[in-house]
BADREN-371433 format. One record per residue (C-alpha): x, y, z; residue number from 1; residue in one letter. Coordinates in pm, 1 decimal. Example, Ala and Ser with C-alpha at 12.3 -4.5 7.8 and 13.67 -1.06 7.14 Angstrom:
% residues 2
{{1230.0 -450.0 780.0} 1 A}
{{1367.0 -106.0 714.0} 2 S}
% end
This chain:
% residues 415
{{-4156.6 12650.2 -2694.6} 1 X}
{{-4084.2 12384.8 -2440.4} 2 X}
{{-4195.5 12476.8 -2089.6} 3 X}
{{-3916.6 12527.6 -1817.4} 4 X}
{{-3920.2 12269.9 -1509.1} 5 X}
{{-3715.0 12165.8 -1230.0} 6 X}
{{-3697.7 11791.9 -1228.8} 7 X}
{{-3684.6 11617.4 -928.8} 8 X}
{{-3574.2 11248.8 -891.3} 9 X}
{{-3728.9 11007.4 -597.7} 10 X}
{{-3830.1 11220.8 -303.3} 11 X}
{{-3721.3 11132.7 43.7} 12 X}
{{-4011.0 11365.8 217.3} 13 X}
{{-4279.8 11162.6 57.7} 14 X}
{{-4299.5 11447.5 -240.5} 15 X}
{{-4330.1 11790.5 -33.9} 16 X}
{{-4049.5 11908.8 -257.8} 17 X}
{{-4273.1 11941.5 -505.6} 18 X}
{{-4542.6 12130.8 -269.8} 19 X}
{{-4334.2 12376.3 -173.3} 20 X}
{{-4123.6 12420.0 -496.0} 21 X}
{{-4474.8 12466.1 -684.5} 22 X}
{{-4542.8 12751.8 -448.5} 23 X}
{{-4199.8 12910.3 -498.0} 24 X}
{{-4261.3 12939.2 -817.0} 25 X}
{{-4115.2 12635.8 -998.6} 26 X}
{{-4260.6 12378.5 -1232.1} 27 X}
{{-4177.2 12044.7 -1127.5} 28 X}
{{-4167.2 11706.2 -1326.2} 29 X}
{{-4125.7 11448.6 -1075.4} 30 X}
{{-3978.4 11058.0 -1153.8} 31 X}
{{-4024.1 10832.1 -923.5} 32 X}
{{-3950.4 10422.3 -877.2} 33 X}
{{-4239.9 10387.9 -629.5} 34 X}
{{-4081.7 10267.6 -393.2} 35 X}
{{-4130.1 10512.4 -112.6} 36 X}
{{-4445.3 10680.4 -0.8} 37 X}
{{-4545.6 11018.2 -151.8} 38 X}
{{-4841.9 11226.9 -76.0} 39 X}
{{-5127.9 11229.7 -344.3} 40 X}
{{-5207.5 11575.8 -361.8} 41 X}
{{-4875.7 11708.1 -393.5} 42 X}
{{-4810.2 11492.1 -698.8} 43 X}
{{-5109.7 11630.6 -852.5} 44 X}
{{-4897.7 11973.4 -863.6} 45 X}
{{-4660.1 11804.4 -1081.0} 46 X}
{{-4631.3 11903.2 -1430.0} 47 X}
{{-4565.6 11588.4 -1486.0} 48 X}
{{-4507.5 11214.2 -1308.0} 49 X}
{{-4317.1 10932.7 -1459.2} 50 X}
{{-4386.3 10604.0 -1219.3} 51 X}
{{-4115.1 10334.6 -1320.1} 52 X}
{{-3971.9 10051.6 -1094.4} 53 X}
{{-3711.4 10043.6 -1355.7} 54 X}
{{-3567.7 10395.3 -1304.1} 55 X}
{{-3243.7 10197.9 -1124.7} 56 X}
{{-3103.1 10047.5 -1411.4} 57 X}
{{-2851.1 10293.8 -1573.9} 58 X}
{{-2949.8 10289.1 -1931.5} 59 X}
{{-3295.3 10340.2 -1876.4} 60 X}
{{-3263.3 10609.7 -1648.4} 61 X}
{{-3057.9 10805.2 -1873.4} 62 X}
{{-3311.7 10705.2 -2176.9} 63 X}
{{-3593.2 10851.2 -1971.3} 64 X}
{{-3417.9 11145.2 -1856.6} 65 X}
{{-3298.9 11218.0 -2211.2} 66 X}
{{-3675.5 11174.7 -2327.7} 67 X}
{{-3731.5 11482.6 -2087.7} 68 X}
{{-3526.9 11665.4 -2222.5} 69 X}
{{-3695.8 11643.8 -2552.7} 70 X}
{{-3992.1 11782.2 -2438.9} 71 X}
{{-3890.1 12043.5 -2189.1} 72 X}
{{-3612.9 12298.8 -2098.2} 73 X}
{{-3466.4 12147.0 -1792.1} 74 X}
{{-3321.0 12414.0 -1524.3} 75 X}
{{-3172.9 12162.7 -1310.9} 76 X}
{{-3193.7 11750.0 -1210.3} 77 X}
{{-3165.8 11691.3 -849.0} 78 X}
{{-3285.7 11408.1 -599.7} 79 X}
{{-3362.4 11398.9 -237.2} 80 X}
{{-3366.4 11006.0 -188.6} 81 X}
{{-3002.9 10858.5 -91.4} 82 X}
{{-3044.2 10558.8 -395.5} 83 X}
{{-3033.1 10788.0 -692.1} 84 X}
{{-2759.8 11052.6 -610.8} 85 X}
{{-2477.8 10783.6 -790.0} 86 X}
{{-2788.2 10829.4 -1140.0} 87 X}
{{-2857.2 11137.5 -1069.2} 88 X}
{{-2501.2 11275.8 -1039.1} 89 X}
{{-2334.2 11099.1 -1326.7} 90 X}
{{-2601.8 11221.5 -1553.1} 91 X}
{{-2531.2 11597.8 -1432.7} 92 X}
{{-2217.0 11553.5 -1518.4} 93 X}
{{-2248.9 11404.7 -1826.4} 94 X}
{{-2507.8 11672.7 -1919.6} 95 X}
{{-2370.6 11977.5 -1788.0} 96 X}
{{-2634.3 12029.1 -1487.8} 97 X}
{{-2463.3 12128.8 -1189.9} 98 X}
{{-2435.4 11869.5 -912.0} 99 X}
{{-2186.4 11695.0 -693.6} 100 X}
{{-1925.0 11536.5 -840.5} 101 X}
{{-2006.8 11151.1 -930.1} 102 X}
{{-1748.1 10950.4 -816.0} 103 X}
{{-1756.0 11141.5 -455.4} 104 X}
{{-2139.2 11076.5 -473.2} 105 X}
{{-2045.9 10697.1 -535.1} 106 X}
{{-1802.6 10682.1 -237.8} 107 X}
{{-1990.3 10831.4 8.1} 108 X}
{{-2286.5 10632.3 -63.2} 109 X}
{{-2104.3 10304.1 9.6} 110 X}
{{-1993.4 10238.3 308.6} 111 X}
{{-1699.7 10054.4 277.4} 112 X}
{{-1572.6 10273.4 26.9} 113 X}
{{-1645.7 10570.1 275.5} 114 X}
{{-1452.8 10371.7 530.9} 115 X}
{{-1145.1 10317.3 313.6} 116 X}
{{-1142.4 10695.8 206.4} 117 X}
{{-1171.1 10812.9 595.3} 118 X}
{{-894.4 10613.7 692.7} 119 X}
{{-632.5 10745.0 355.2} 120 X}
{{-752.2 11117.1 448.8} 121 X}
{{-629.7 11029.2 774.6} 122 X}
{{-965.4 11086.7 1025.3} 123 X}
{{-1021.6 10816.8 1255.2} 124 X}
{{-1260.1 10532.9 1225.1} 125 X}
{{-1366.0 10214.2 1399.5} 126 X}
{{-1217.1 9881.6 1320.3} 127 X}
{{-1429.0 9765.5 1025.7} 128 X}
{{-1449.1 9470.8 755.6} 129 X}
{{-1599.8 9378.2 447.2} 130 X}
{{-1806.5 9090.4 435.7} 131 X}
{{-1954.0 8869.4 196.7} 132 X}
{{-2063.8 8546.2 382.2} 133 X}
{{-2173.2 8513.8 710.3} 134 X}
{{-1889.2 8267.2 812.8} 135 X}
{{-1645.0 8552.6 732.3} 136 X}
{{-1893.8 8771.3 975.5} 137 X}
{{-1843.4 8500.8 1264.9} 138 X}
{{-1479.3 8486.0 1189.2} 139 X}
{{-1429.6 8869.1 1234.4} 140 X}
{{-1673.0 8865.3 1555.0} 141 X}
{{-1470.2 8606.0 1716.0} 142 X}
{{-1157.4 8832.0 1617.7} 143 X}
{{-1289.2 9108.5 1774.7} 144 X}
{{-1466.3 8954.0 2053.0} 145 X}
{{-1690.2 9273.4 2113.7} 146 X}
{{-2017.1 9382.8 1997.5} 147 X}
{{-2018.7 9509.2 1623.9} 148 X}
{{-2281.3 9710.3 1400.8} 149 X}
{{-2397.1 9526.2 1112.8} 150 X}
{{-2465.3 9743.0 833.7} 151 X}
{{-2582.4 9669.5 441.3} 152 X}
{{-2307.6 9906.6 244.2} 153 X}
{{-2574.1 10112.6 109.4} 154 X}
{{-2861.2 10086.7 333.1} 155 X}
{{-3112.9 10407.2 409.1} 156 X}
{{-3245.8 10523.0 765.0} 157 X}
{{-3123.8 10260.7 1024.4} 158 X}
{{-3293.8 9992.4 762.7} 159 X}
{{-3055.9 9647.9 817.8} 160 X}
{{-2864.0 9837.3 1088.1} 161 X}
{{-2835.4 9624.3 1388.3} 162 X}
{{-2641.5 9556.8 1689.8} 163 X}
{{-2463.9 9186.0 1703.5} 164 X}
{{-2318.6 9040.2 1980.4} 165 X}
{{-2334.9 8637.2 1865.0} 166 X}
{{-2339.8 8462.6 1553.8} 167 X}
{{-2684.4 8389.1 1609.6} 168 X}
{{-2735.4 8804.4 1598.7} 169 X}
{{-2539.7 8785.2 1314.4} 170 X}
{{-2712.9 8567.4 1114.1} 171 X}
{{-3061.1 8676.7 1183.7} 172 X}
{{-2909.8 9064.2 1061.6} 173 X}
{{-2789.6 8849.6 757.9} 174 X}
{{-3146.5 8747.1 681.8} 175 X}
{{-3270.0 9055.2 766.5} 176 X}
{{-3075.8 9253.2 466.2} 177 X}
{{-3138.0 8921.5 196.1} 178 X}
{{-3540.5 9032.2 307.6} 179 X}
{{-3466.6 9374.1 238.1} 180 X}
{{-3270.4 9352.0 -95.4} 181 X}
{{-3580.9 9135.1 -186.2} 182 X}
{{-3821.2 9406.9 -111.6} 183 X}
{{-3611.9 9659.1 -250.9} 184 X}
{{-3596.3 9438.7 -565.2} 185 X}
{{-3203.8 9466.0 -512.7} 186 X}
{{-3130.8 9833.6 -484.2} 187 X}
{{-3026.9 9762.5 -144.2} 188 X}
{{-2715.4 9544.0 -196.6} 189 X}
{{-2744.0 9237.6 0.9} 190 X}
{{-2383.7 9053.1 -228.5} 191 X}
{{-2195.2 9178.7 72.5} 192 X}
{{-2222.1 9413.3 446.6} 193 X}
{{-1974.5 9596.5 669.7} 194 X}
{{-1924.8 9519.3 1020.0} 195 X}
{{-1742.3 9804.0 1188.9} 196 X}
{{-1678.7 9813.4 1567.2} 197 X}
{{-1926.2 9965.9 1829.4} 198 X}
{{-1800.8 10333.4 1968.4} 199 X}
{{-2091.4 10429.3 2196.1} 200 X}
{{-2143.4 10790.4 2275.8} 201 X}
{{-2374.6 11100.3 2204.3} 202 X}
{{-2476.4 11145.7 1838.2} 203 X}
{{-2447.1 11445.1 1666.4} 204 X}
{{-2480.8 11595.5 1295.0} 205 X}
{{-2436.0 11892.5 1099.5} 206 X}
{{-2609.6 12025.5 796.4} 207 X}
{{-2419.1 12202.9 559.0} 208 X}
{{-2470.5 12381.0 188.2} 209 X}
{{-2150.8 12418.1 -55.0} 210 X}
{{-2196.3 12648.4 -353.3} 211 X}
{{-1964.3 12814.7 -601.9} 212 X}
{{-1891.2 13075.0 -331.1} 213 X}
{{-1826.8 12907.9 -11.8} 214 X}
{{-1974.0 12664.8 259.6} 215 X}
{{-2296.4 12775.7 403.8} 216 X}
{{-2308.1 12620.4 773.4} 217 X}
{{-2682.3 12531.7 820.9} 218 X}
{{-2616.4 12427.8 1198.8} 219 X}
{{-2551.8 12124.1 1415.5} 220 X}
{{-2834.8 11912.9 1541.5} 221 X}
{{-2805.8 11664.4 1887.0} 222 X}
{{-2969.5 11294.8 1808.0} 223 X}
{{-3109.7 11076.6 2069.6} 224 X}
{{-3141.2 10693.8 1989.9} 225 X}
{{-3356.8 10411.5 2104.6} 226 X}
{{-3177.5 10130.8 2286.5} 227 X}
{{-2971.8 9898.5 2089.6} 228 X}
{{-2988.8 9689.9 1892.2} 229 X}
{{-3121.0 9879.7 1667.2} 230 X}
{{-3068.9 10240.8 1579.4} 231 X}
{{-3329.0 10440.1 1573.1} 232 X}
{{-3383.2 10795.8 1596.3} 233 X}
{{-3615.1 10935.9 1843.5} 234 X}
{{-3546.6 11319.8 1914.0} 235 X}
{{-3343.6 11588.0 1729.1} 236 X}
{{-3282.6 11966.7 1826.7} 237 X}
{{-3153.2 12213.7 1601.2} 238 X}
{{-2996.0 12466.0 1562.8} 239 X}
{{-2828.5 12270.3 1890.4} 240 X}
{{-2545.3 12512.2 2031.3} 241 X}
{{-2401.6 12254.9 2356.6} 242 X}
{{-1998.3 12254.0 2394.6} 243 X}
{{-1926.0 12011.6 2110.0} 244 X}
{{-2087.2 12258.4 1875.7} 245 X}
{{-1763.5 12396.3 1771.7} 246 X}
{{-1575.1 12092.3 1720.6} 247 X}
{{-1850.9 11926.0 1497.9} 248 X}
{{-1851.8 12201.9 1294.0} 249 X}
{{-1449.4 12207.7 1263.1} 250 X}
{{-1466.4 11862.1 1193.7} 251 X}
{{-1702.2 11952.0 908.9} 252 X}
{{-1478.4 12206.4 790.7} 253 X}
{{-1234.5 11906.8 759.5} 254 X}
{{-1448.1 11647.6 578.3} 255 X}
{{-1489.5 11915.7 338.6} 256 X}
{{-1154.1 12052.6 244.7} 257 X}
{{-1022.0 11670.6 254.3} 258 X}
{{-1299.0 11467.4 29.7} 259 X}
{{-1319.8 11835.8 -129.9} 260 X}
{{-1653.6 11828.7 -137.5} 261 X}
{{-1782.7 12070.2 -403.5} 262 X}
{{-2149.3 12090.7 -431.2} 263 X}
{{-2462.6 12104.1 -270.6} 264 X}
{{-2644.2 11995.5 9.6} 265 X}
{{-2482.2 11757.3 219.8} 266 X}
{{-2587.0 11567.0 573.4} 267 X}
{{-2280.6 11396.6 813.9} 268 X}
{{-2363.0 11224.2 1154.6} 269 X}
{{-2106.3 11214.9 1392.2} 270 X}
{{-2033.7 10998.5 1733.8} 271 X}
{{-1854.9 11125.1 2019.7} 272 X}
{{-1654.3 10828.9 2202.4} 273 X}
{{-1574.6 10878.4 2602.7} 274 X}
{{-1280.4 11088.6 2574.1} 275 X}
{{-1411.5 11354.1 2307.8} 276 X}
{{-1290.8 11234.7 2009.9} 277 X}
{{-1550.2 11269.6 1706.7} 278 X}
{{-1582.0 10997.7 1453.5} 279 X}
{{-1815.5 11050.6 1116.2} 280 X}
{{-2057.0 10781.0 1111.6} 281 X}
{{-2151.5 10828.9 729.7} 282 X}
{{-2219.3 11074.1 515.1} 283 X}
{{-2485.2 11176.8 303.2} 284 X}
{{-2520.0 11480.1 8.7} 285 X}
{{-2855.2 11569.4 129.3} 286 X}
{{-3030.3 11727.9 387.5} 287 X}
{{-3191.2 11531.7 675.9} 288 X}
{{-3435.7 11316.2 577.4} 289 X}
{{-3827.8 11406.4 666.5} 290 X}
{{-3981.4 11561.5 844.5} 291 X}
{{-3662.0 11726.9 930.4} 292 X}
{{-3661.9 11989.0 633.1} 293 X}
{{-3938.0 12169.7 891.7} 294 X}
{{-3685.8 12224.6 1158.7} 295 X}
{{-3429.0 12400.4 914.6} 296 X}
{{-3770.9 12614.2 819.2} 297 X}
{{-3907.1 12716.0 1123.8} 298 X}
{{-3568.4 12807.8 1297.0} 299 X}
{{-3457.2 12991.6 946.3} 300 X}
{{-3795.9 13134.1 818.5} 301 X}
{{-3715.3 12985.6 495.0} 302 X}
{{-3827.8 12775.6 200.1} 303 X}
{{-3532.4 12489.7 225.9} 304 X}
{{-3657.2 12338.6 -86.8} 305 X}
{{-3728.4 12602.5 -282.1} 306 X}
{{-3334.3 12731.7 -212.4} 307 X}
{{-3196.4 12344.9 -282.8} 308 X}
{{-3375.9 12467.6 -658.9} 309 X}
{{-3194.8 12788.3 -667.6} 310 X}
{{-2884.6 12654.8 -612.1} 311 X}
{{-2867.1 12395.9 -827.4} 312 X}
{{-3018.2 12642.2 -1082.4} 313 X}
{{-2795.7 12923.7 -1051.6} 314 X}
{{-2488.6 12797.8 -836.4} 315 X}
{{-2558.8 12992.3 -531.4} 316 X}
{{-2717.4 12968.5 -183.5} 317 X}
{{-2828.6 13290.4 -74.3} 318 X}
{{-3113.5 13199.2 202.0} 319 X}
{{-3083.1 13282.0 509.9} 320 X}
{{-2899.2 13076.3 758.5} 321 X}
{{-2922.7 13275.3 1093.6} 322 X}
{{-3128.9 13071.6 1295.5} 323 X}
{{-3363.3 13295.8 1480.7} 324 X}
{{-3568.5 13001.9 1672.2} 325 X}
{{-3463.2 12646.4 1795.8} 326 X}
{{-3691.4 12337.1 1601.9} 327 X}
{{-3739.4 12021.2 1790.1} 328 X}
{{-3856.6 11668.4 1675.5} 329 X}
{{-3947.8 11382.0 1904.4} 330 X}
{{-4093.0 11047.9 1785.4} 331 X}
{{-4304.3 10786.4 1950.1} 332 X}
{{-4194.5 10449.6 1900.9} 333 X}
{{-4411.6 10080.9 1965.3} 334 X}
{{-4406.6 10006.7 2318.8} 335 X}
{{-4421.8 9613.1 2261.2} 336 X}
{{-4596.8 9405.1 1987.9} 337 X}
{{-4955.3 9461.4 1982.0} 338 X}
{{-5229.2 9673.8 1772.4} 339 X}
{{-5177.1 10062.1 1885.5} 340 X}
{{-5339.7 10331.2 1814.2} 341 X}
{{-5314.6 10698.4 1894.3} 342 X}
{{-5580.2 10890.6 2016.9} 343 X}
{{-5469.3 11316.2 2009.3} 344 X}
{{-5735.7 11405.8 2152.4} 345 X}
{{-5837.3 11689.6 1895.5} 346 X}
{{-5500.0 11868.9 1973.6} 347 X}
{{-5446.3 12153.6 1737.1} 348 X}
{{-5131.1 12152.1 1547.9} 349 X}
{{-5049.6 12314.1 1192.2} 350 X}
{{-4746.9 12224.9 966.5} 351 X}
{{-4712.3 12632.3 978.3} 352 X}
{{-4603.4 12595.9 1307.7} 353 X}
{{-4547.6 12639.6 1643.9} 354 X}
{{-4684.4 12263.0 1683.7} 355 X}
{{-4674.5 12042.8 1436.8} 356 X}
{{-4840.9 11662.8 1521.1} 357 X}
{{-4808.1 11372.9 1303.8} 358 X}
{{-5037.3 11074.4 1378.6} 359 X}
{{-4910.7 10765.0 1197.5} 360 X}
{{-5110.7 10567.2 1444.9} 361 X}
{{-5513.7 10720.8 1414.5} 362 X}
{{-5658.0 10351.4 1367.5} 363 X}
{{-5518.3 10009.1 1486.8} 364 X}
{{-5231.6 9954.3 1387.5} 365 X}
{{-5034.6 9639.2 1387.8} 366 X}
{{-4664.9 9677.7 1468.6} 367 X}
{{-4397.6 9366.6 1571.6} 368 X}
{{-4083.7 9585.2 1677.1} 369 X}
{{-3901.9 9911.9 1620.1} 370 X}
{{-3618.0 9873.6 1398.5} 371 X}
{{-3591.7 10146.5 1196.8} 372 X}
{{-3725.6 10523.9 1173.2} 373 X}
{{-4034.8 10432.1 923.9} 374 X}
{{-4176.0 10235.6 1237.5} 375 X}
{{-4259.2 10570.9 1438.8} 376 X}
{{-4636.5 10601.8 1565.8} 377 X}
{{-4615.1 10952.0 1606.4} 378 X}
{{-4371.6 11265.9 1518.8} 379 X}
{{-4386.3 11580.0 1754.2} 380 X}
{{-4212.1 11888.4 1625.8} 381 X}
{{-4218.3 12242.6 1756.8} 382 X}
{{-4057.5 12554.3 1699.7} 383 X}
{{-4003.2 12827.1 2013.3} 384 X}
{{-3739.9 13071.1 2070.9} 385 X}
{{-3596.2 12853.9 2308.3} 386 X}
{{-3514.2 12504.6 2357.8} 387 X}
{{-3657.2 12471.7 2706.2} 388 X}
{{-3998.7 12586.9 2559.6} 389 X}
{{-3975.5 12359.9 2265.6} 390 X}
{{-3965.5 12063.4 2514.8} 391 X}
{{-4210.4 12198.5 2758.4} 392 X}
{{-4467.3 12181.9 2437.3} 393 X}
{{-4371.8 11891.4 2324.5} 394 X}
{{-4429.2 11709.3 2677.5} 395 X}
{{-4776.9 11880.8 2662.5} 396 X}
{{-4823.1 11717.6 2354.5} 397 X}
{{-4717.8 11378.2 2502.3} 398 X}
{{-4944.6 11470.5 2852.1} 399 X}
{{-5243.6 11487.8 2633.5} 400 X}
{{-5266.8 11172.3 2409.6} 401 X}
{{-5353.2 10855.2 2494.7} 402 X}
{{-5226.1 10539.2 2341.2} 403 X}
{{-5431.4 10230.8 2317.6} 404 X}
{{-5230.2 9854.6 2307.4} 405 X}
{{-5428.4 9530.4 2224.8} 406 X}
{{-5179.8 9259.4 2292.7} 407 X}
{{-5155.8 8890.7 2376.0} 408 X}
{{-4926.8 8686.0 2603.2} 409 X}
{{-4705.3 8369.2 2431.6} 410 X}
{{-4603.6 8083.7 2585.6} 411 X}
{{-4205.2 8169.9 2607.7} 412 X}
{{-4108.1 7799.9 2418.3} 413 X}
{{-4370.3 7851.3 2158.3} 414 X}
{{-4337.8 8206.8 2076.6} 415 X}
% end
């Protein structure tokens, strides 16, 4: 008799899926490309783990997956990690596993495409345009004559995101993705890029669940960023319930019922220009990415993962999704270039919660610039039953450490 698992494809919270599935109950066989960090001892509570750097080409993925199959009795294929929903998708649907459908998956994981579809479903969206050279970059910046985002059309967590105000800008963001594609051994596409125009304004996002019932509203989070030109993250609170609450979750209701979205989890940010109006930054059919999965937890008292597995497994949602607590996170970003390290001070903190500290800085660390979210030194979340006590413990948090910076001058011409 073949043992029953859940198999889970690239995890994008460093494998605590498989932690917390393991303790709901599930087996999990885990694949993975290696490309992303994952935690040790939860992939020891793997039934299995199949390491493979070739897991992104589309006939092997499907041989490997079909090996599976072979030897156990599958329950359901998902993936966490934004460059193997197109894989993962098309082979639920070729196999019968529920999932979303492909070719939505496919669209809203590029870009452009997503851009295109936006503006035929009639929502609005800033002035954008394909790009394959940097000369056709320069011509469209000169065109514009305003600051644009660069973006790679299917890049992951601010990664390649920049800011661009010159064509020198523009070709160093250029370089930037042909680096990345390199590292990323070409899953991120560096053939061509978008540049869209810059709408500044307060970020927002909403977290949503569709099933074969309904939609299952999860709740709206607020987003701060760093200063441009890059775009990082550096605080989120959620369930947030300000004035443009409503309309997010309206315009949600409208993403939905126009791309008819029809499974699963699924993650849109939003920008609000000066004179209210909303405009979806990008979409992505997952939840927010880690450590985020904690706030939807502690505000919930739930087992997110564990009910991602249920749903794919039996096509319903049924946790609950009356927040009873607000969740913050805050993150600590380099200061300059220099070697930093954190000291906390022996601050107590537990993942269980009400404080929850994450050191990525313990030792010396060696860190050039902030421009993305992997570069954060340390992650401060907290759970209360209000917001204004959330933030009060998280600026205790910040009152207590103390952050250590080795750093050199340069000569301005030689640096």
């Amino acid at each position: 008799m073949r043992p029953k698992v859940v198999v889970l494809i690239e995890s994008g919270n460093h494998a605590y899926e498989i932690r917390d599935l393991t303790q709901a109950g599930y087996s999990v066989v885990y694949l993975t490309s290696g490309m992303y960090k994952n935690v040790p001892e939860y992939l020891e509570m793997a039934e299995e783990v199949v390491r493979d750097k070739r897991l992104f080409e589309p006939d092997y993925f499907v041989q490997k997956l079909d090996e599976l199959s072979g030897r156990y009795e599958i329950a359901c294929i998902f993936t966490t990690g934004d460059f193997m929903i197109p894989l993962v998708t098309q082979y639920c649907k070729d196999k019968g596993y529920r999932n979303l459908d492909p070719s939505l998956a496919q669209s809203l994981r590029n870009k452009h495409e997503f851009r295109e579809k936006q503006r035929e479903l009639g929502f609005p969206v800033p002035s954008f345009r394909l790009c394959r050279t940097v000369e056709e970059g320069e011509a469209f910046l000169a065109e514009m004559n305003k600051a644009l985002v660069f973006k790679p059309v299917n890049g992951n967590q601010s990664e390649g995101i920049r800011l661009v105000y010159t064509t020198e800008e523009l070709q160093a963001a250029y370089e930037t993705l042909q680096l990345l594609s390199r590292f990323t051994k070409g899953v991120v596409e560096d053939s061509e890029y978008l540049l869209e125009e810059y709408i500044p304004g307060p970020i927002f996002s909403c977290e949503f669940i569709k099933d074969s019932s309904g939609v299952h509203m999860l709740g709206v989070t607020n987003r701060y960023l760093g200063q441009p030109p890059s775009f990082v993250e550096s605080g989120f609170i959620f369930p947030y319930q300000g004035v443009e609450t409503e309309a997010v979750i309206q315009e949600t209701y409208a993403f939905i019922e126009r791309f008819q979205f029809d499974f699963g989890p699924c993650h849109i940010e939003y920008i609000m220009d000066n004179d209210g109006r909303l405009y979806i930054l990008e979409v992505n059919p997952r939840l927010f990415g880690f450590p985020c999965y904690w706030l939807i937890n502690q505000a919930m008292s739930i087992n997110i993962f564990a009910s991602l597995a249920d749903l794919y497994v039996t096509g319903e949602f049924t946790a609950n999704t009356e927040a009873a607590k607000v969740a913050t996170l805050f993150e600590y970003y380099p200061p300059t270039e220099g070697y930093i390290s954190i000291d906390l001070q022996s601050l107590e903190s537990s993942e269980a919660g009400p404080l929850w500290v994450m050191n990525h800085a313990p030792q010396s660390r060696f860190v050039s610039s902030t421009s993305s979210n992997n570069d954060t030194l340390l992650s401060v979340l907290t759970s209360a039953a209000t917001e204004g006590e959330c933030i009060a413990m998280a600026q205790s948090v910040c009152d207590a450490i103390e952050v250590t910076v080795r750093t050199k001058p340069k000569v301005p011409y030689l640096a």
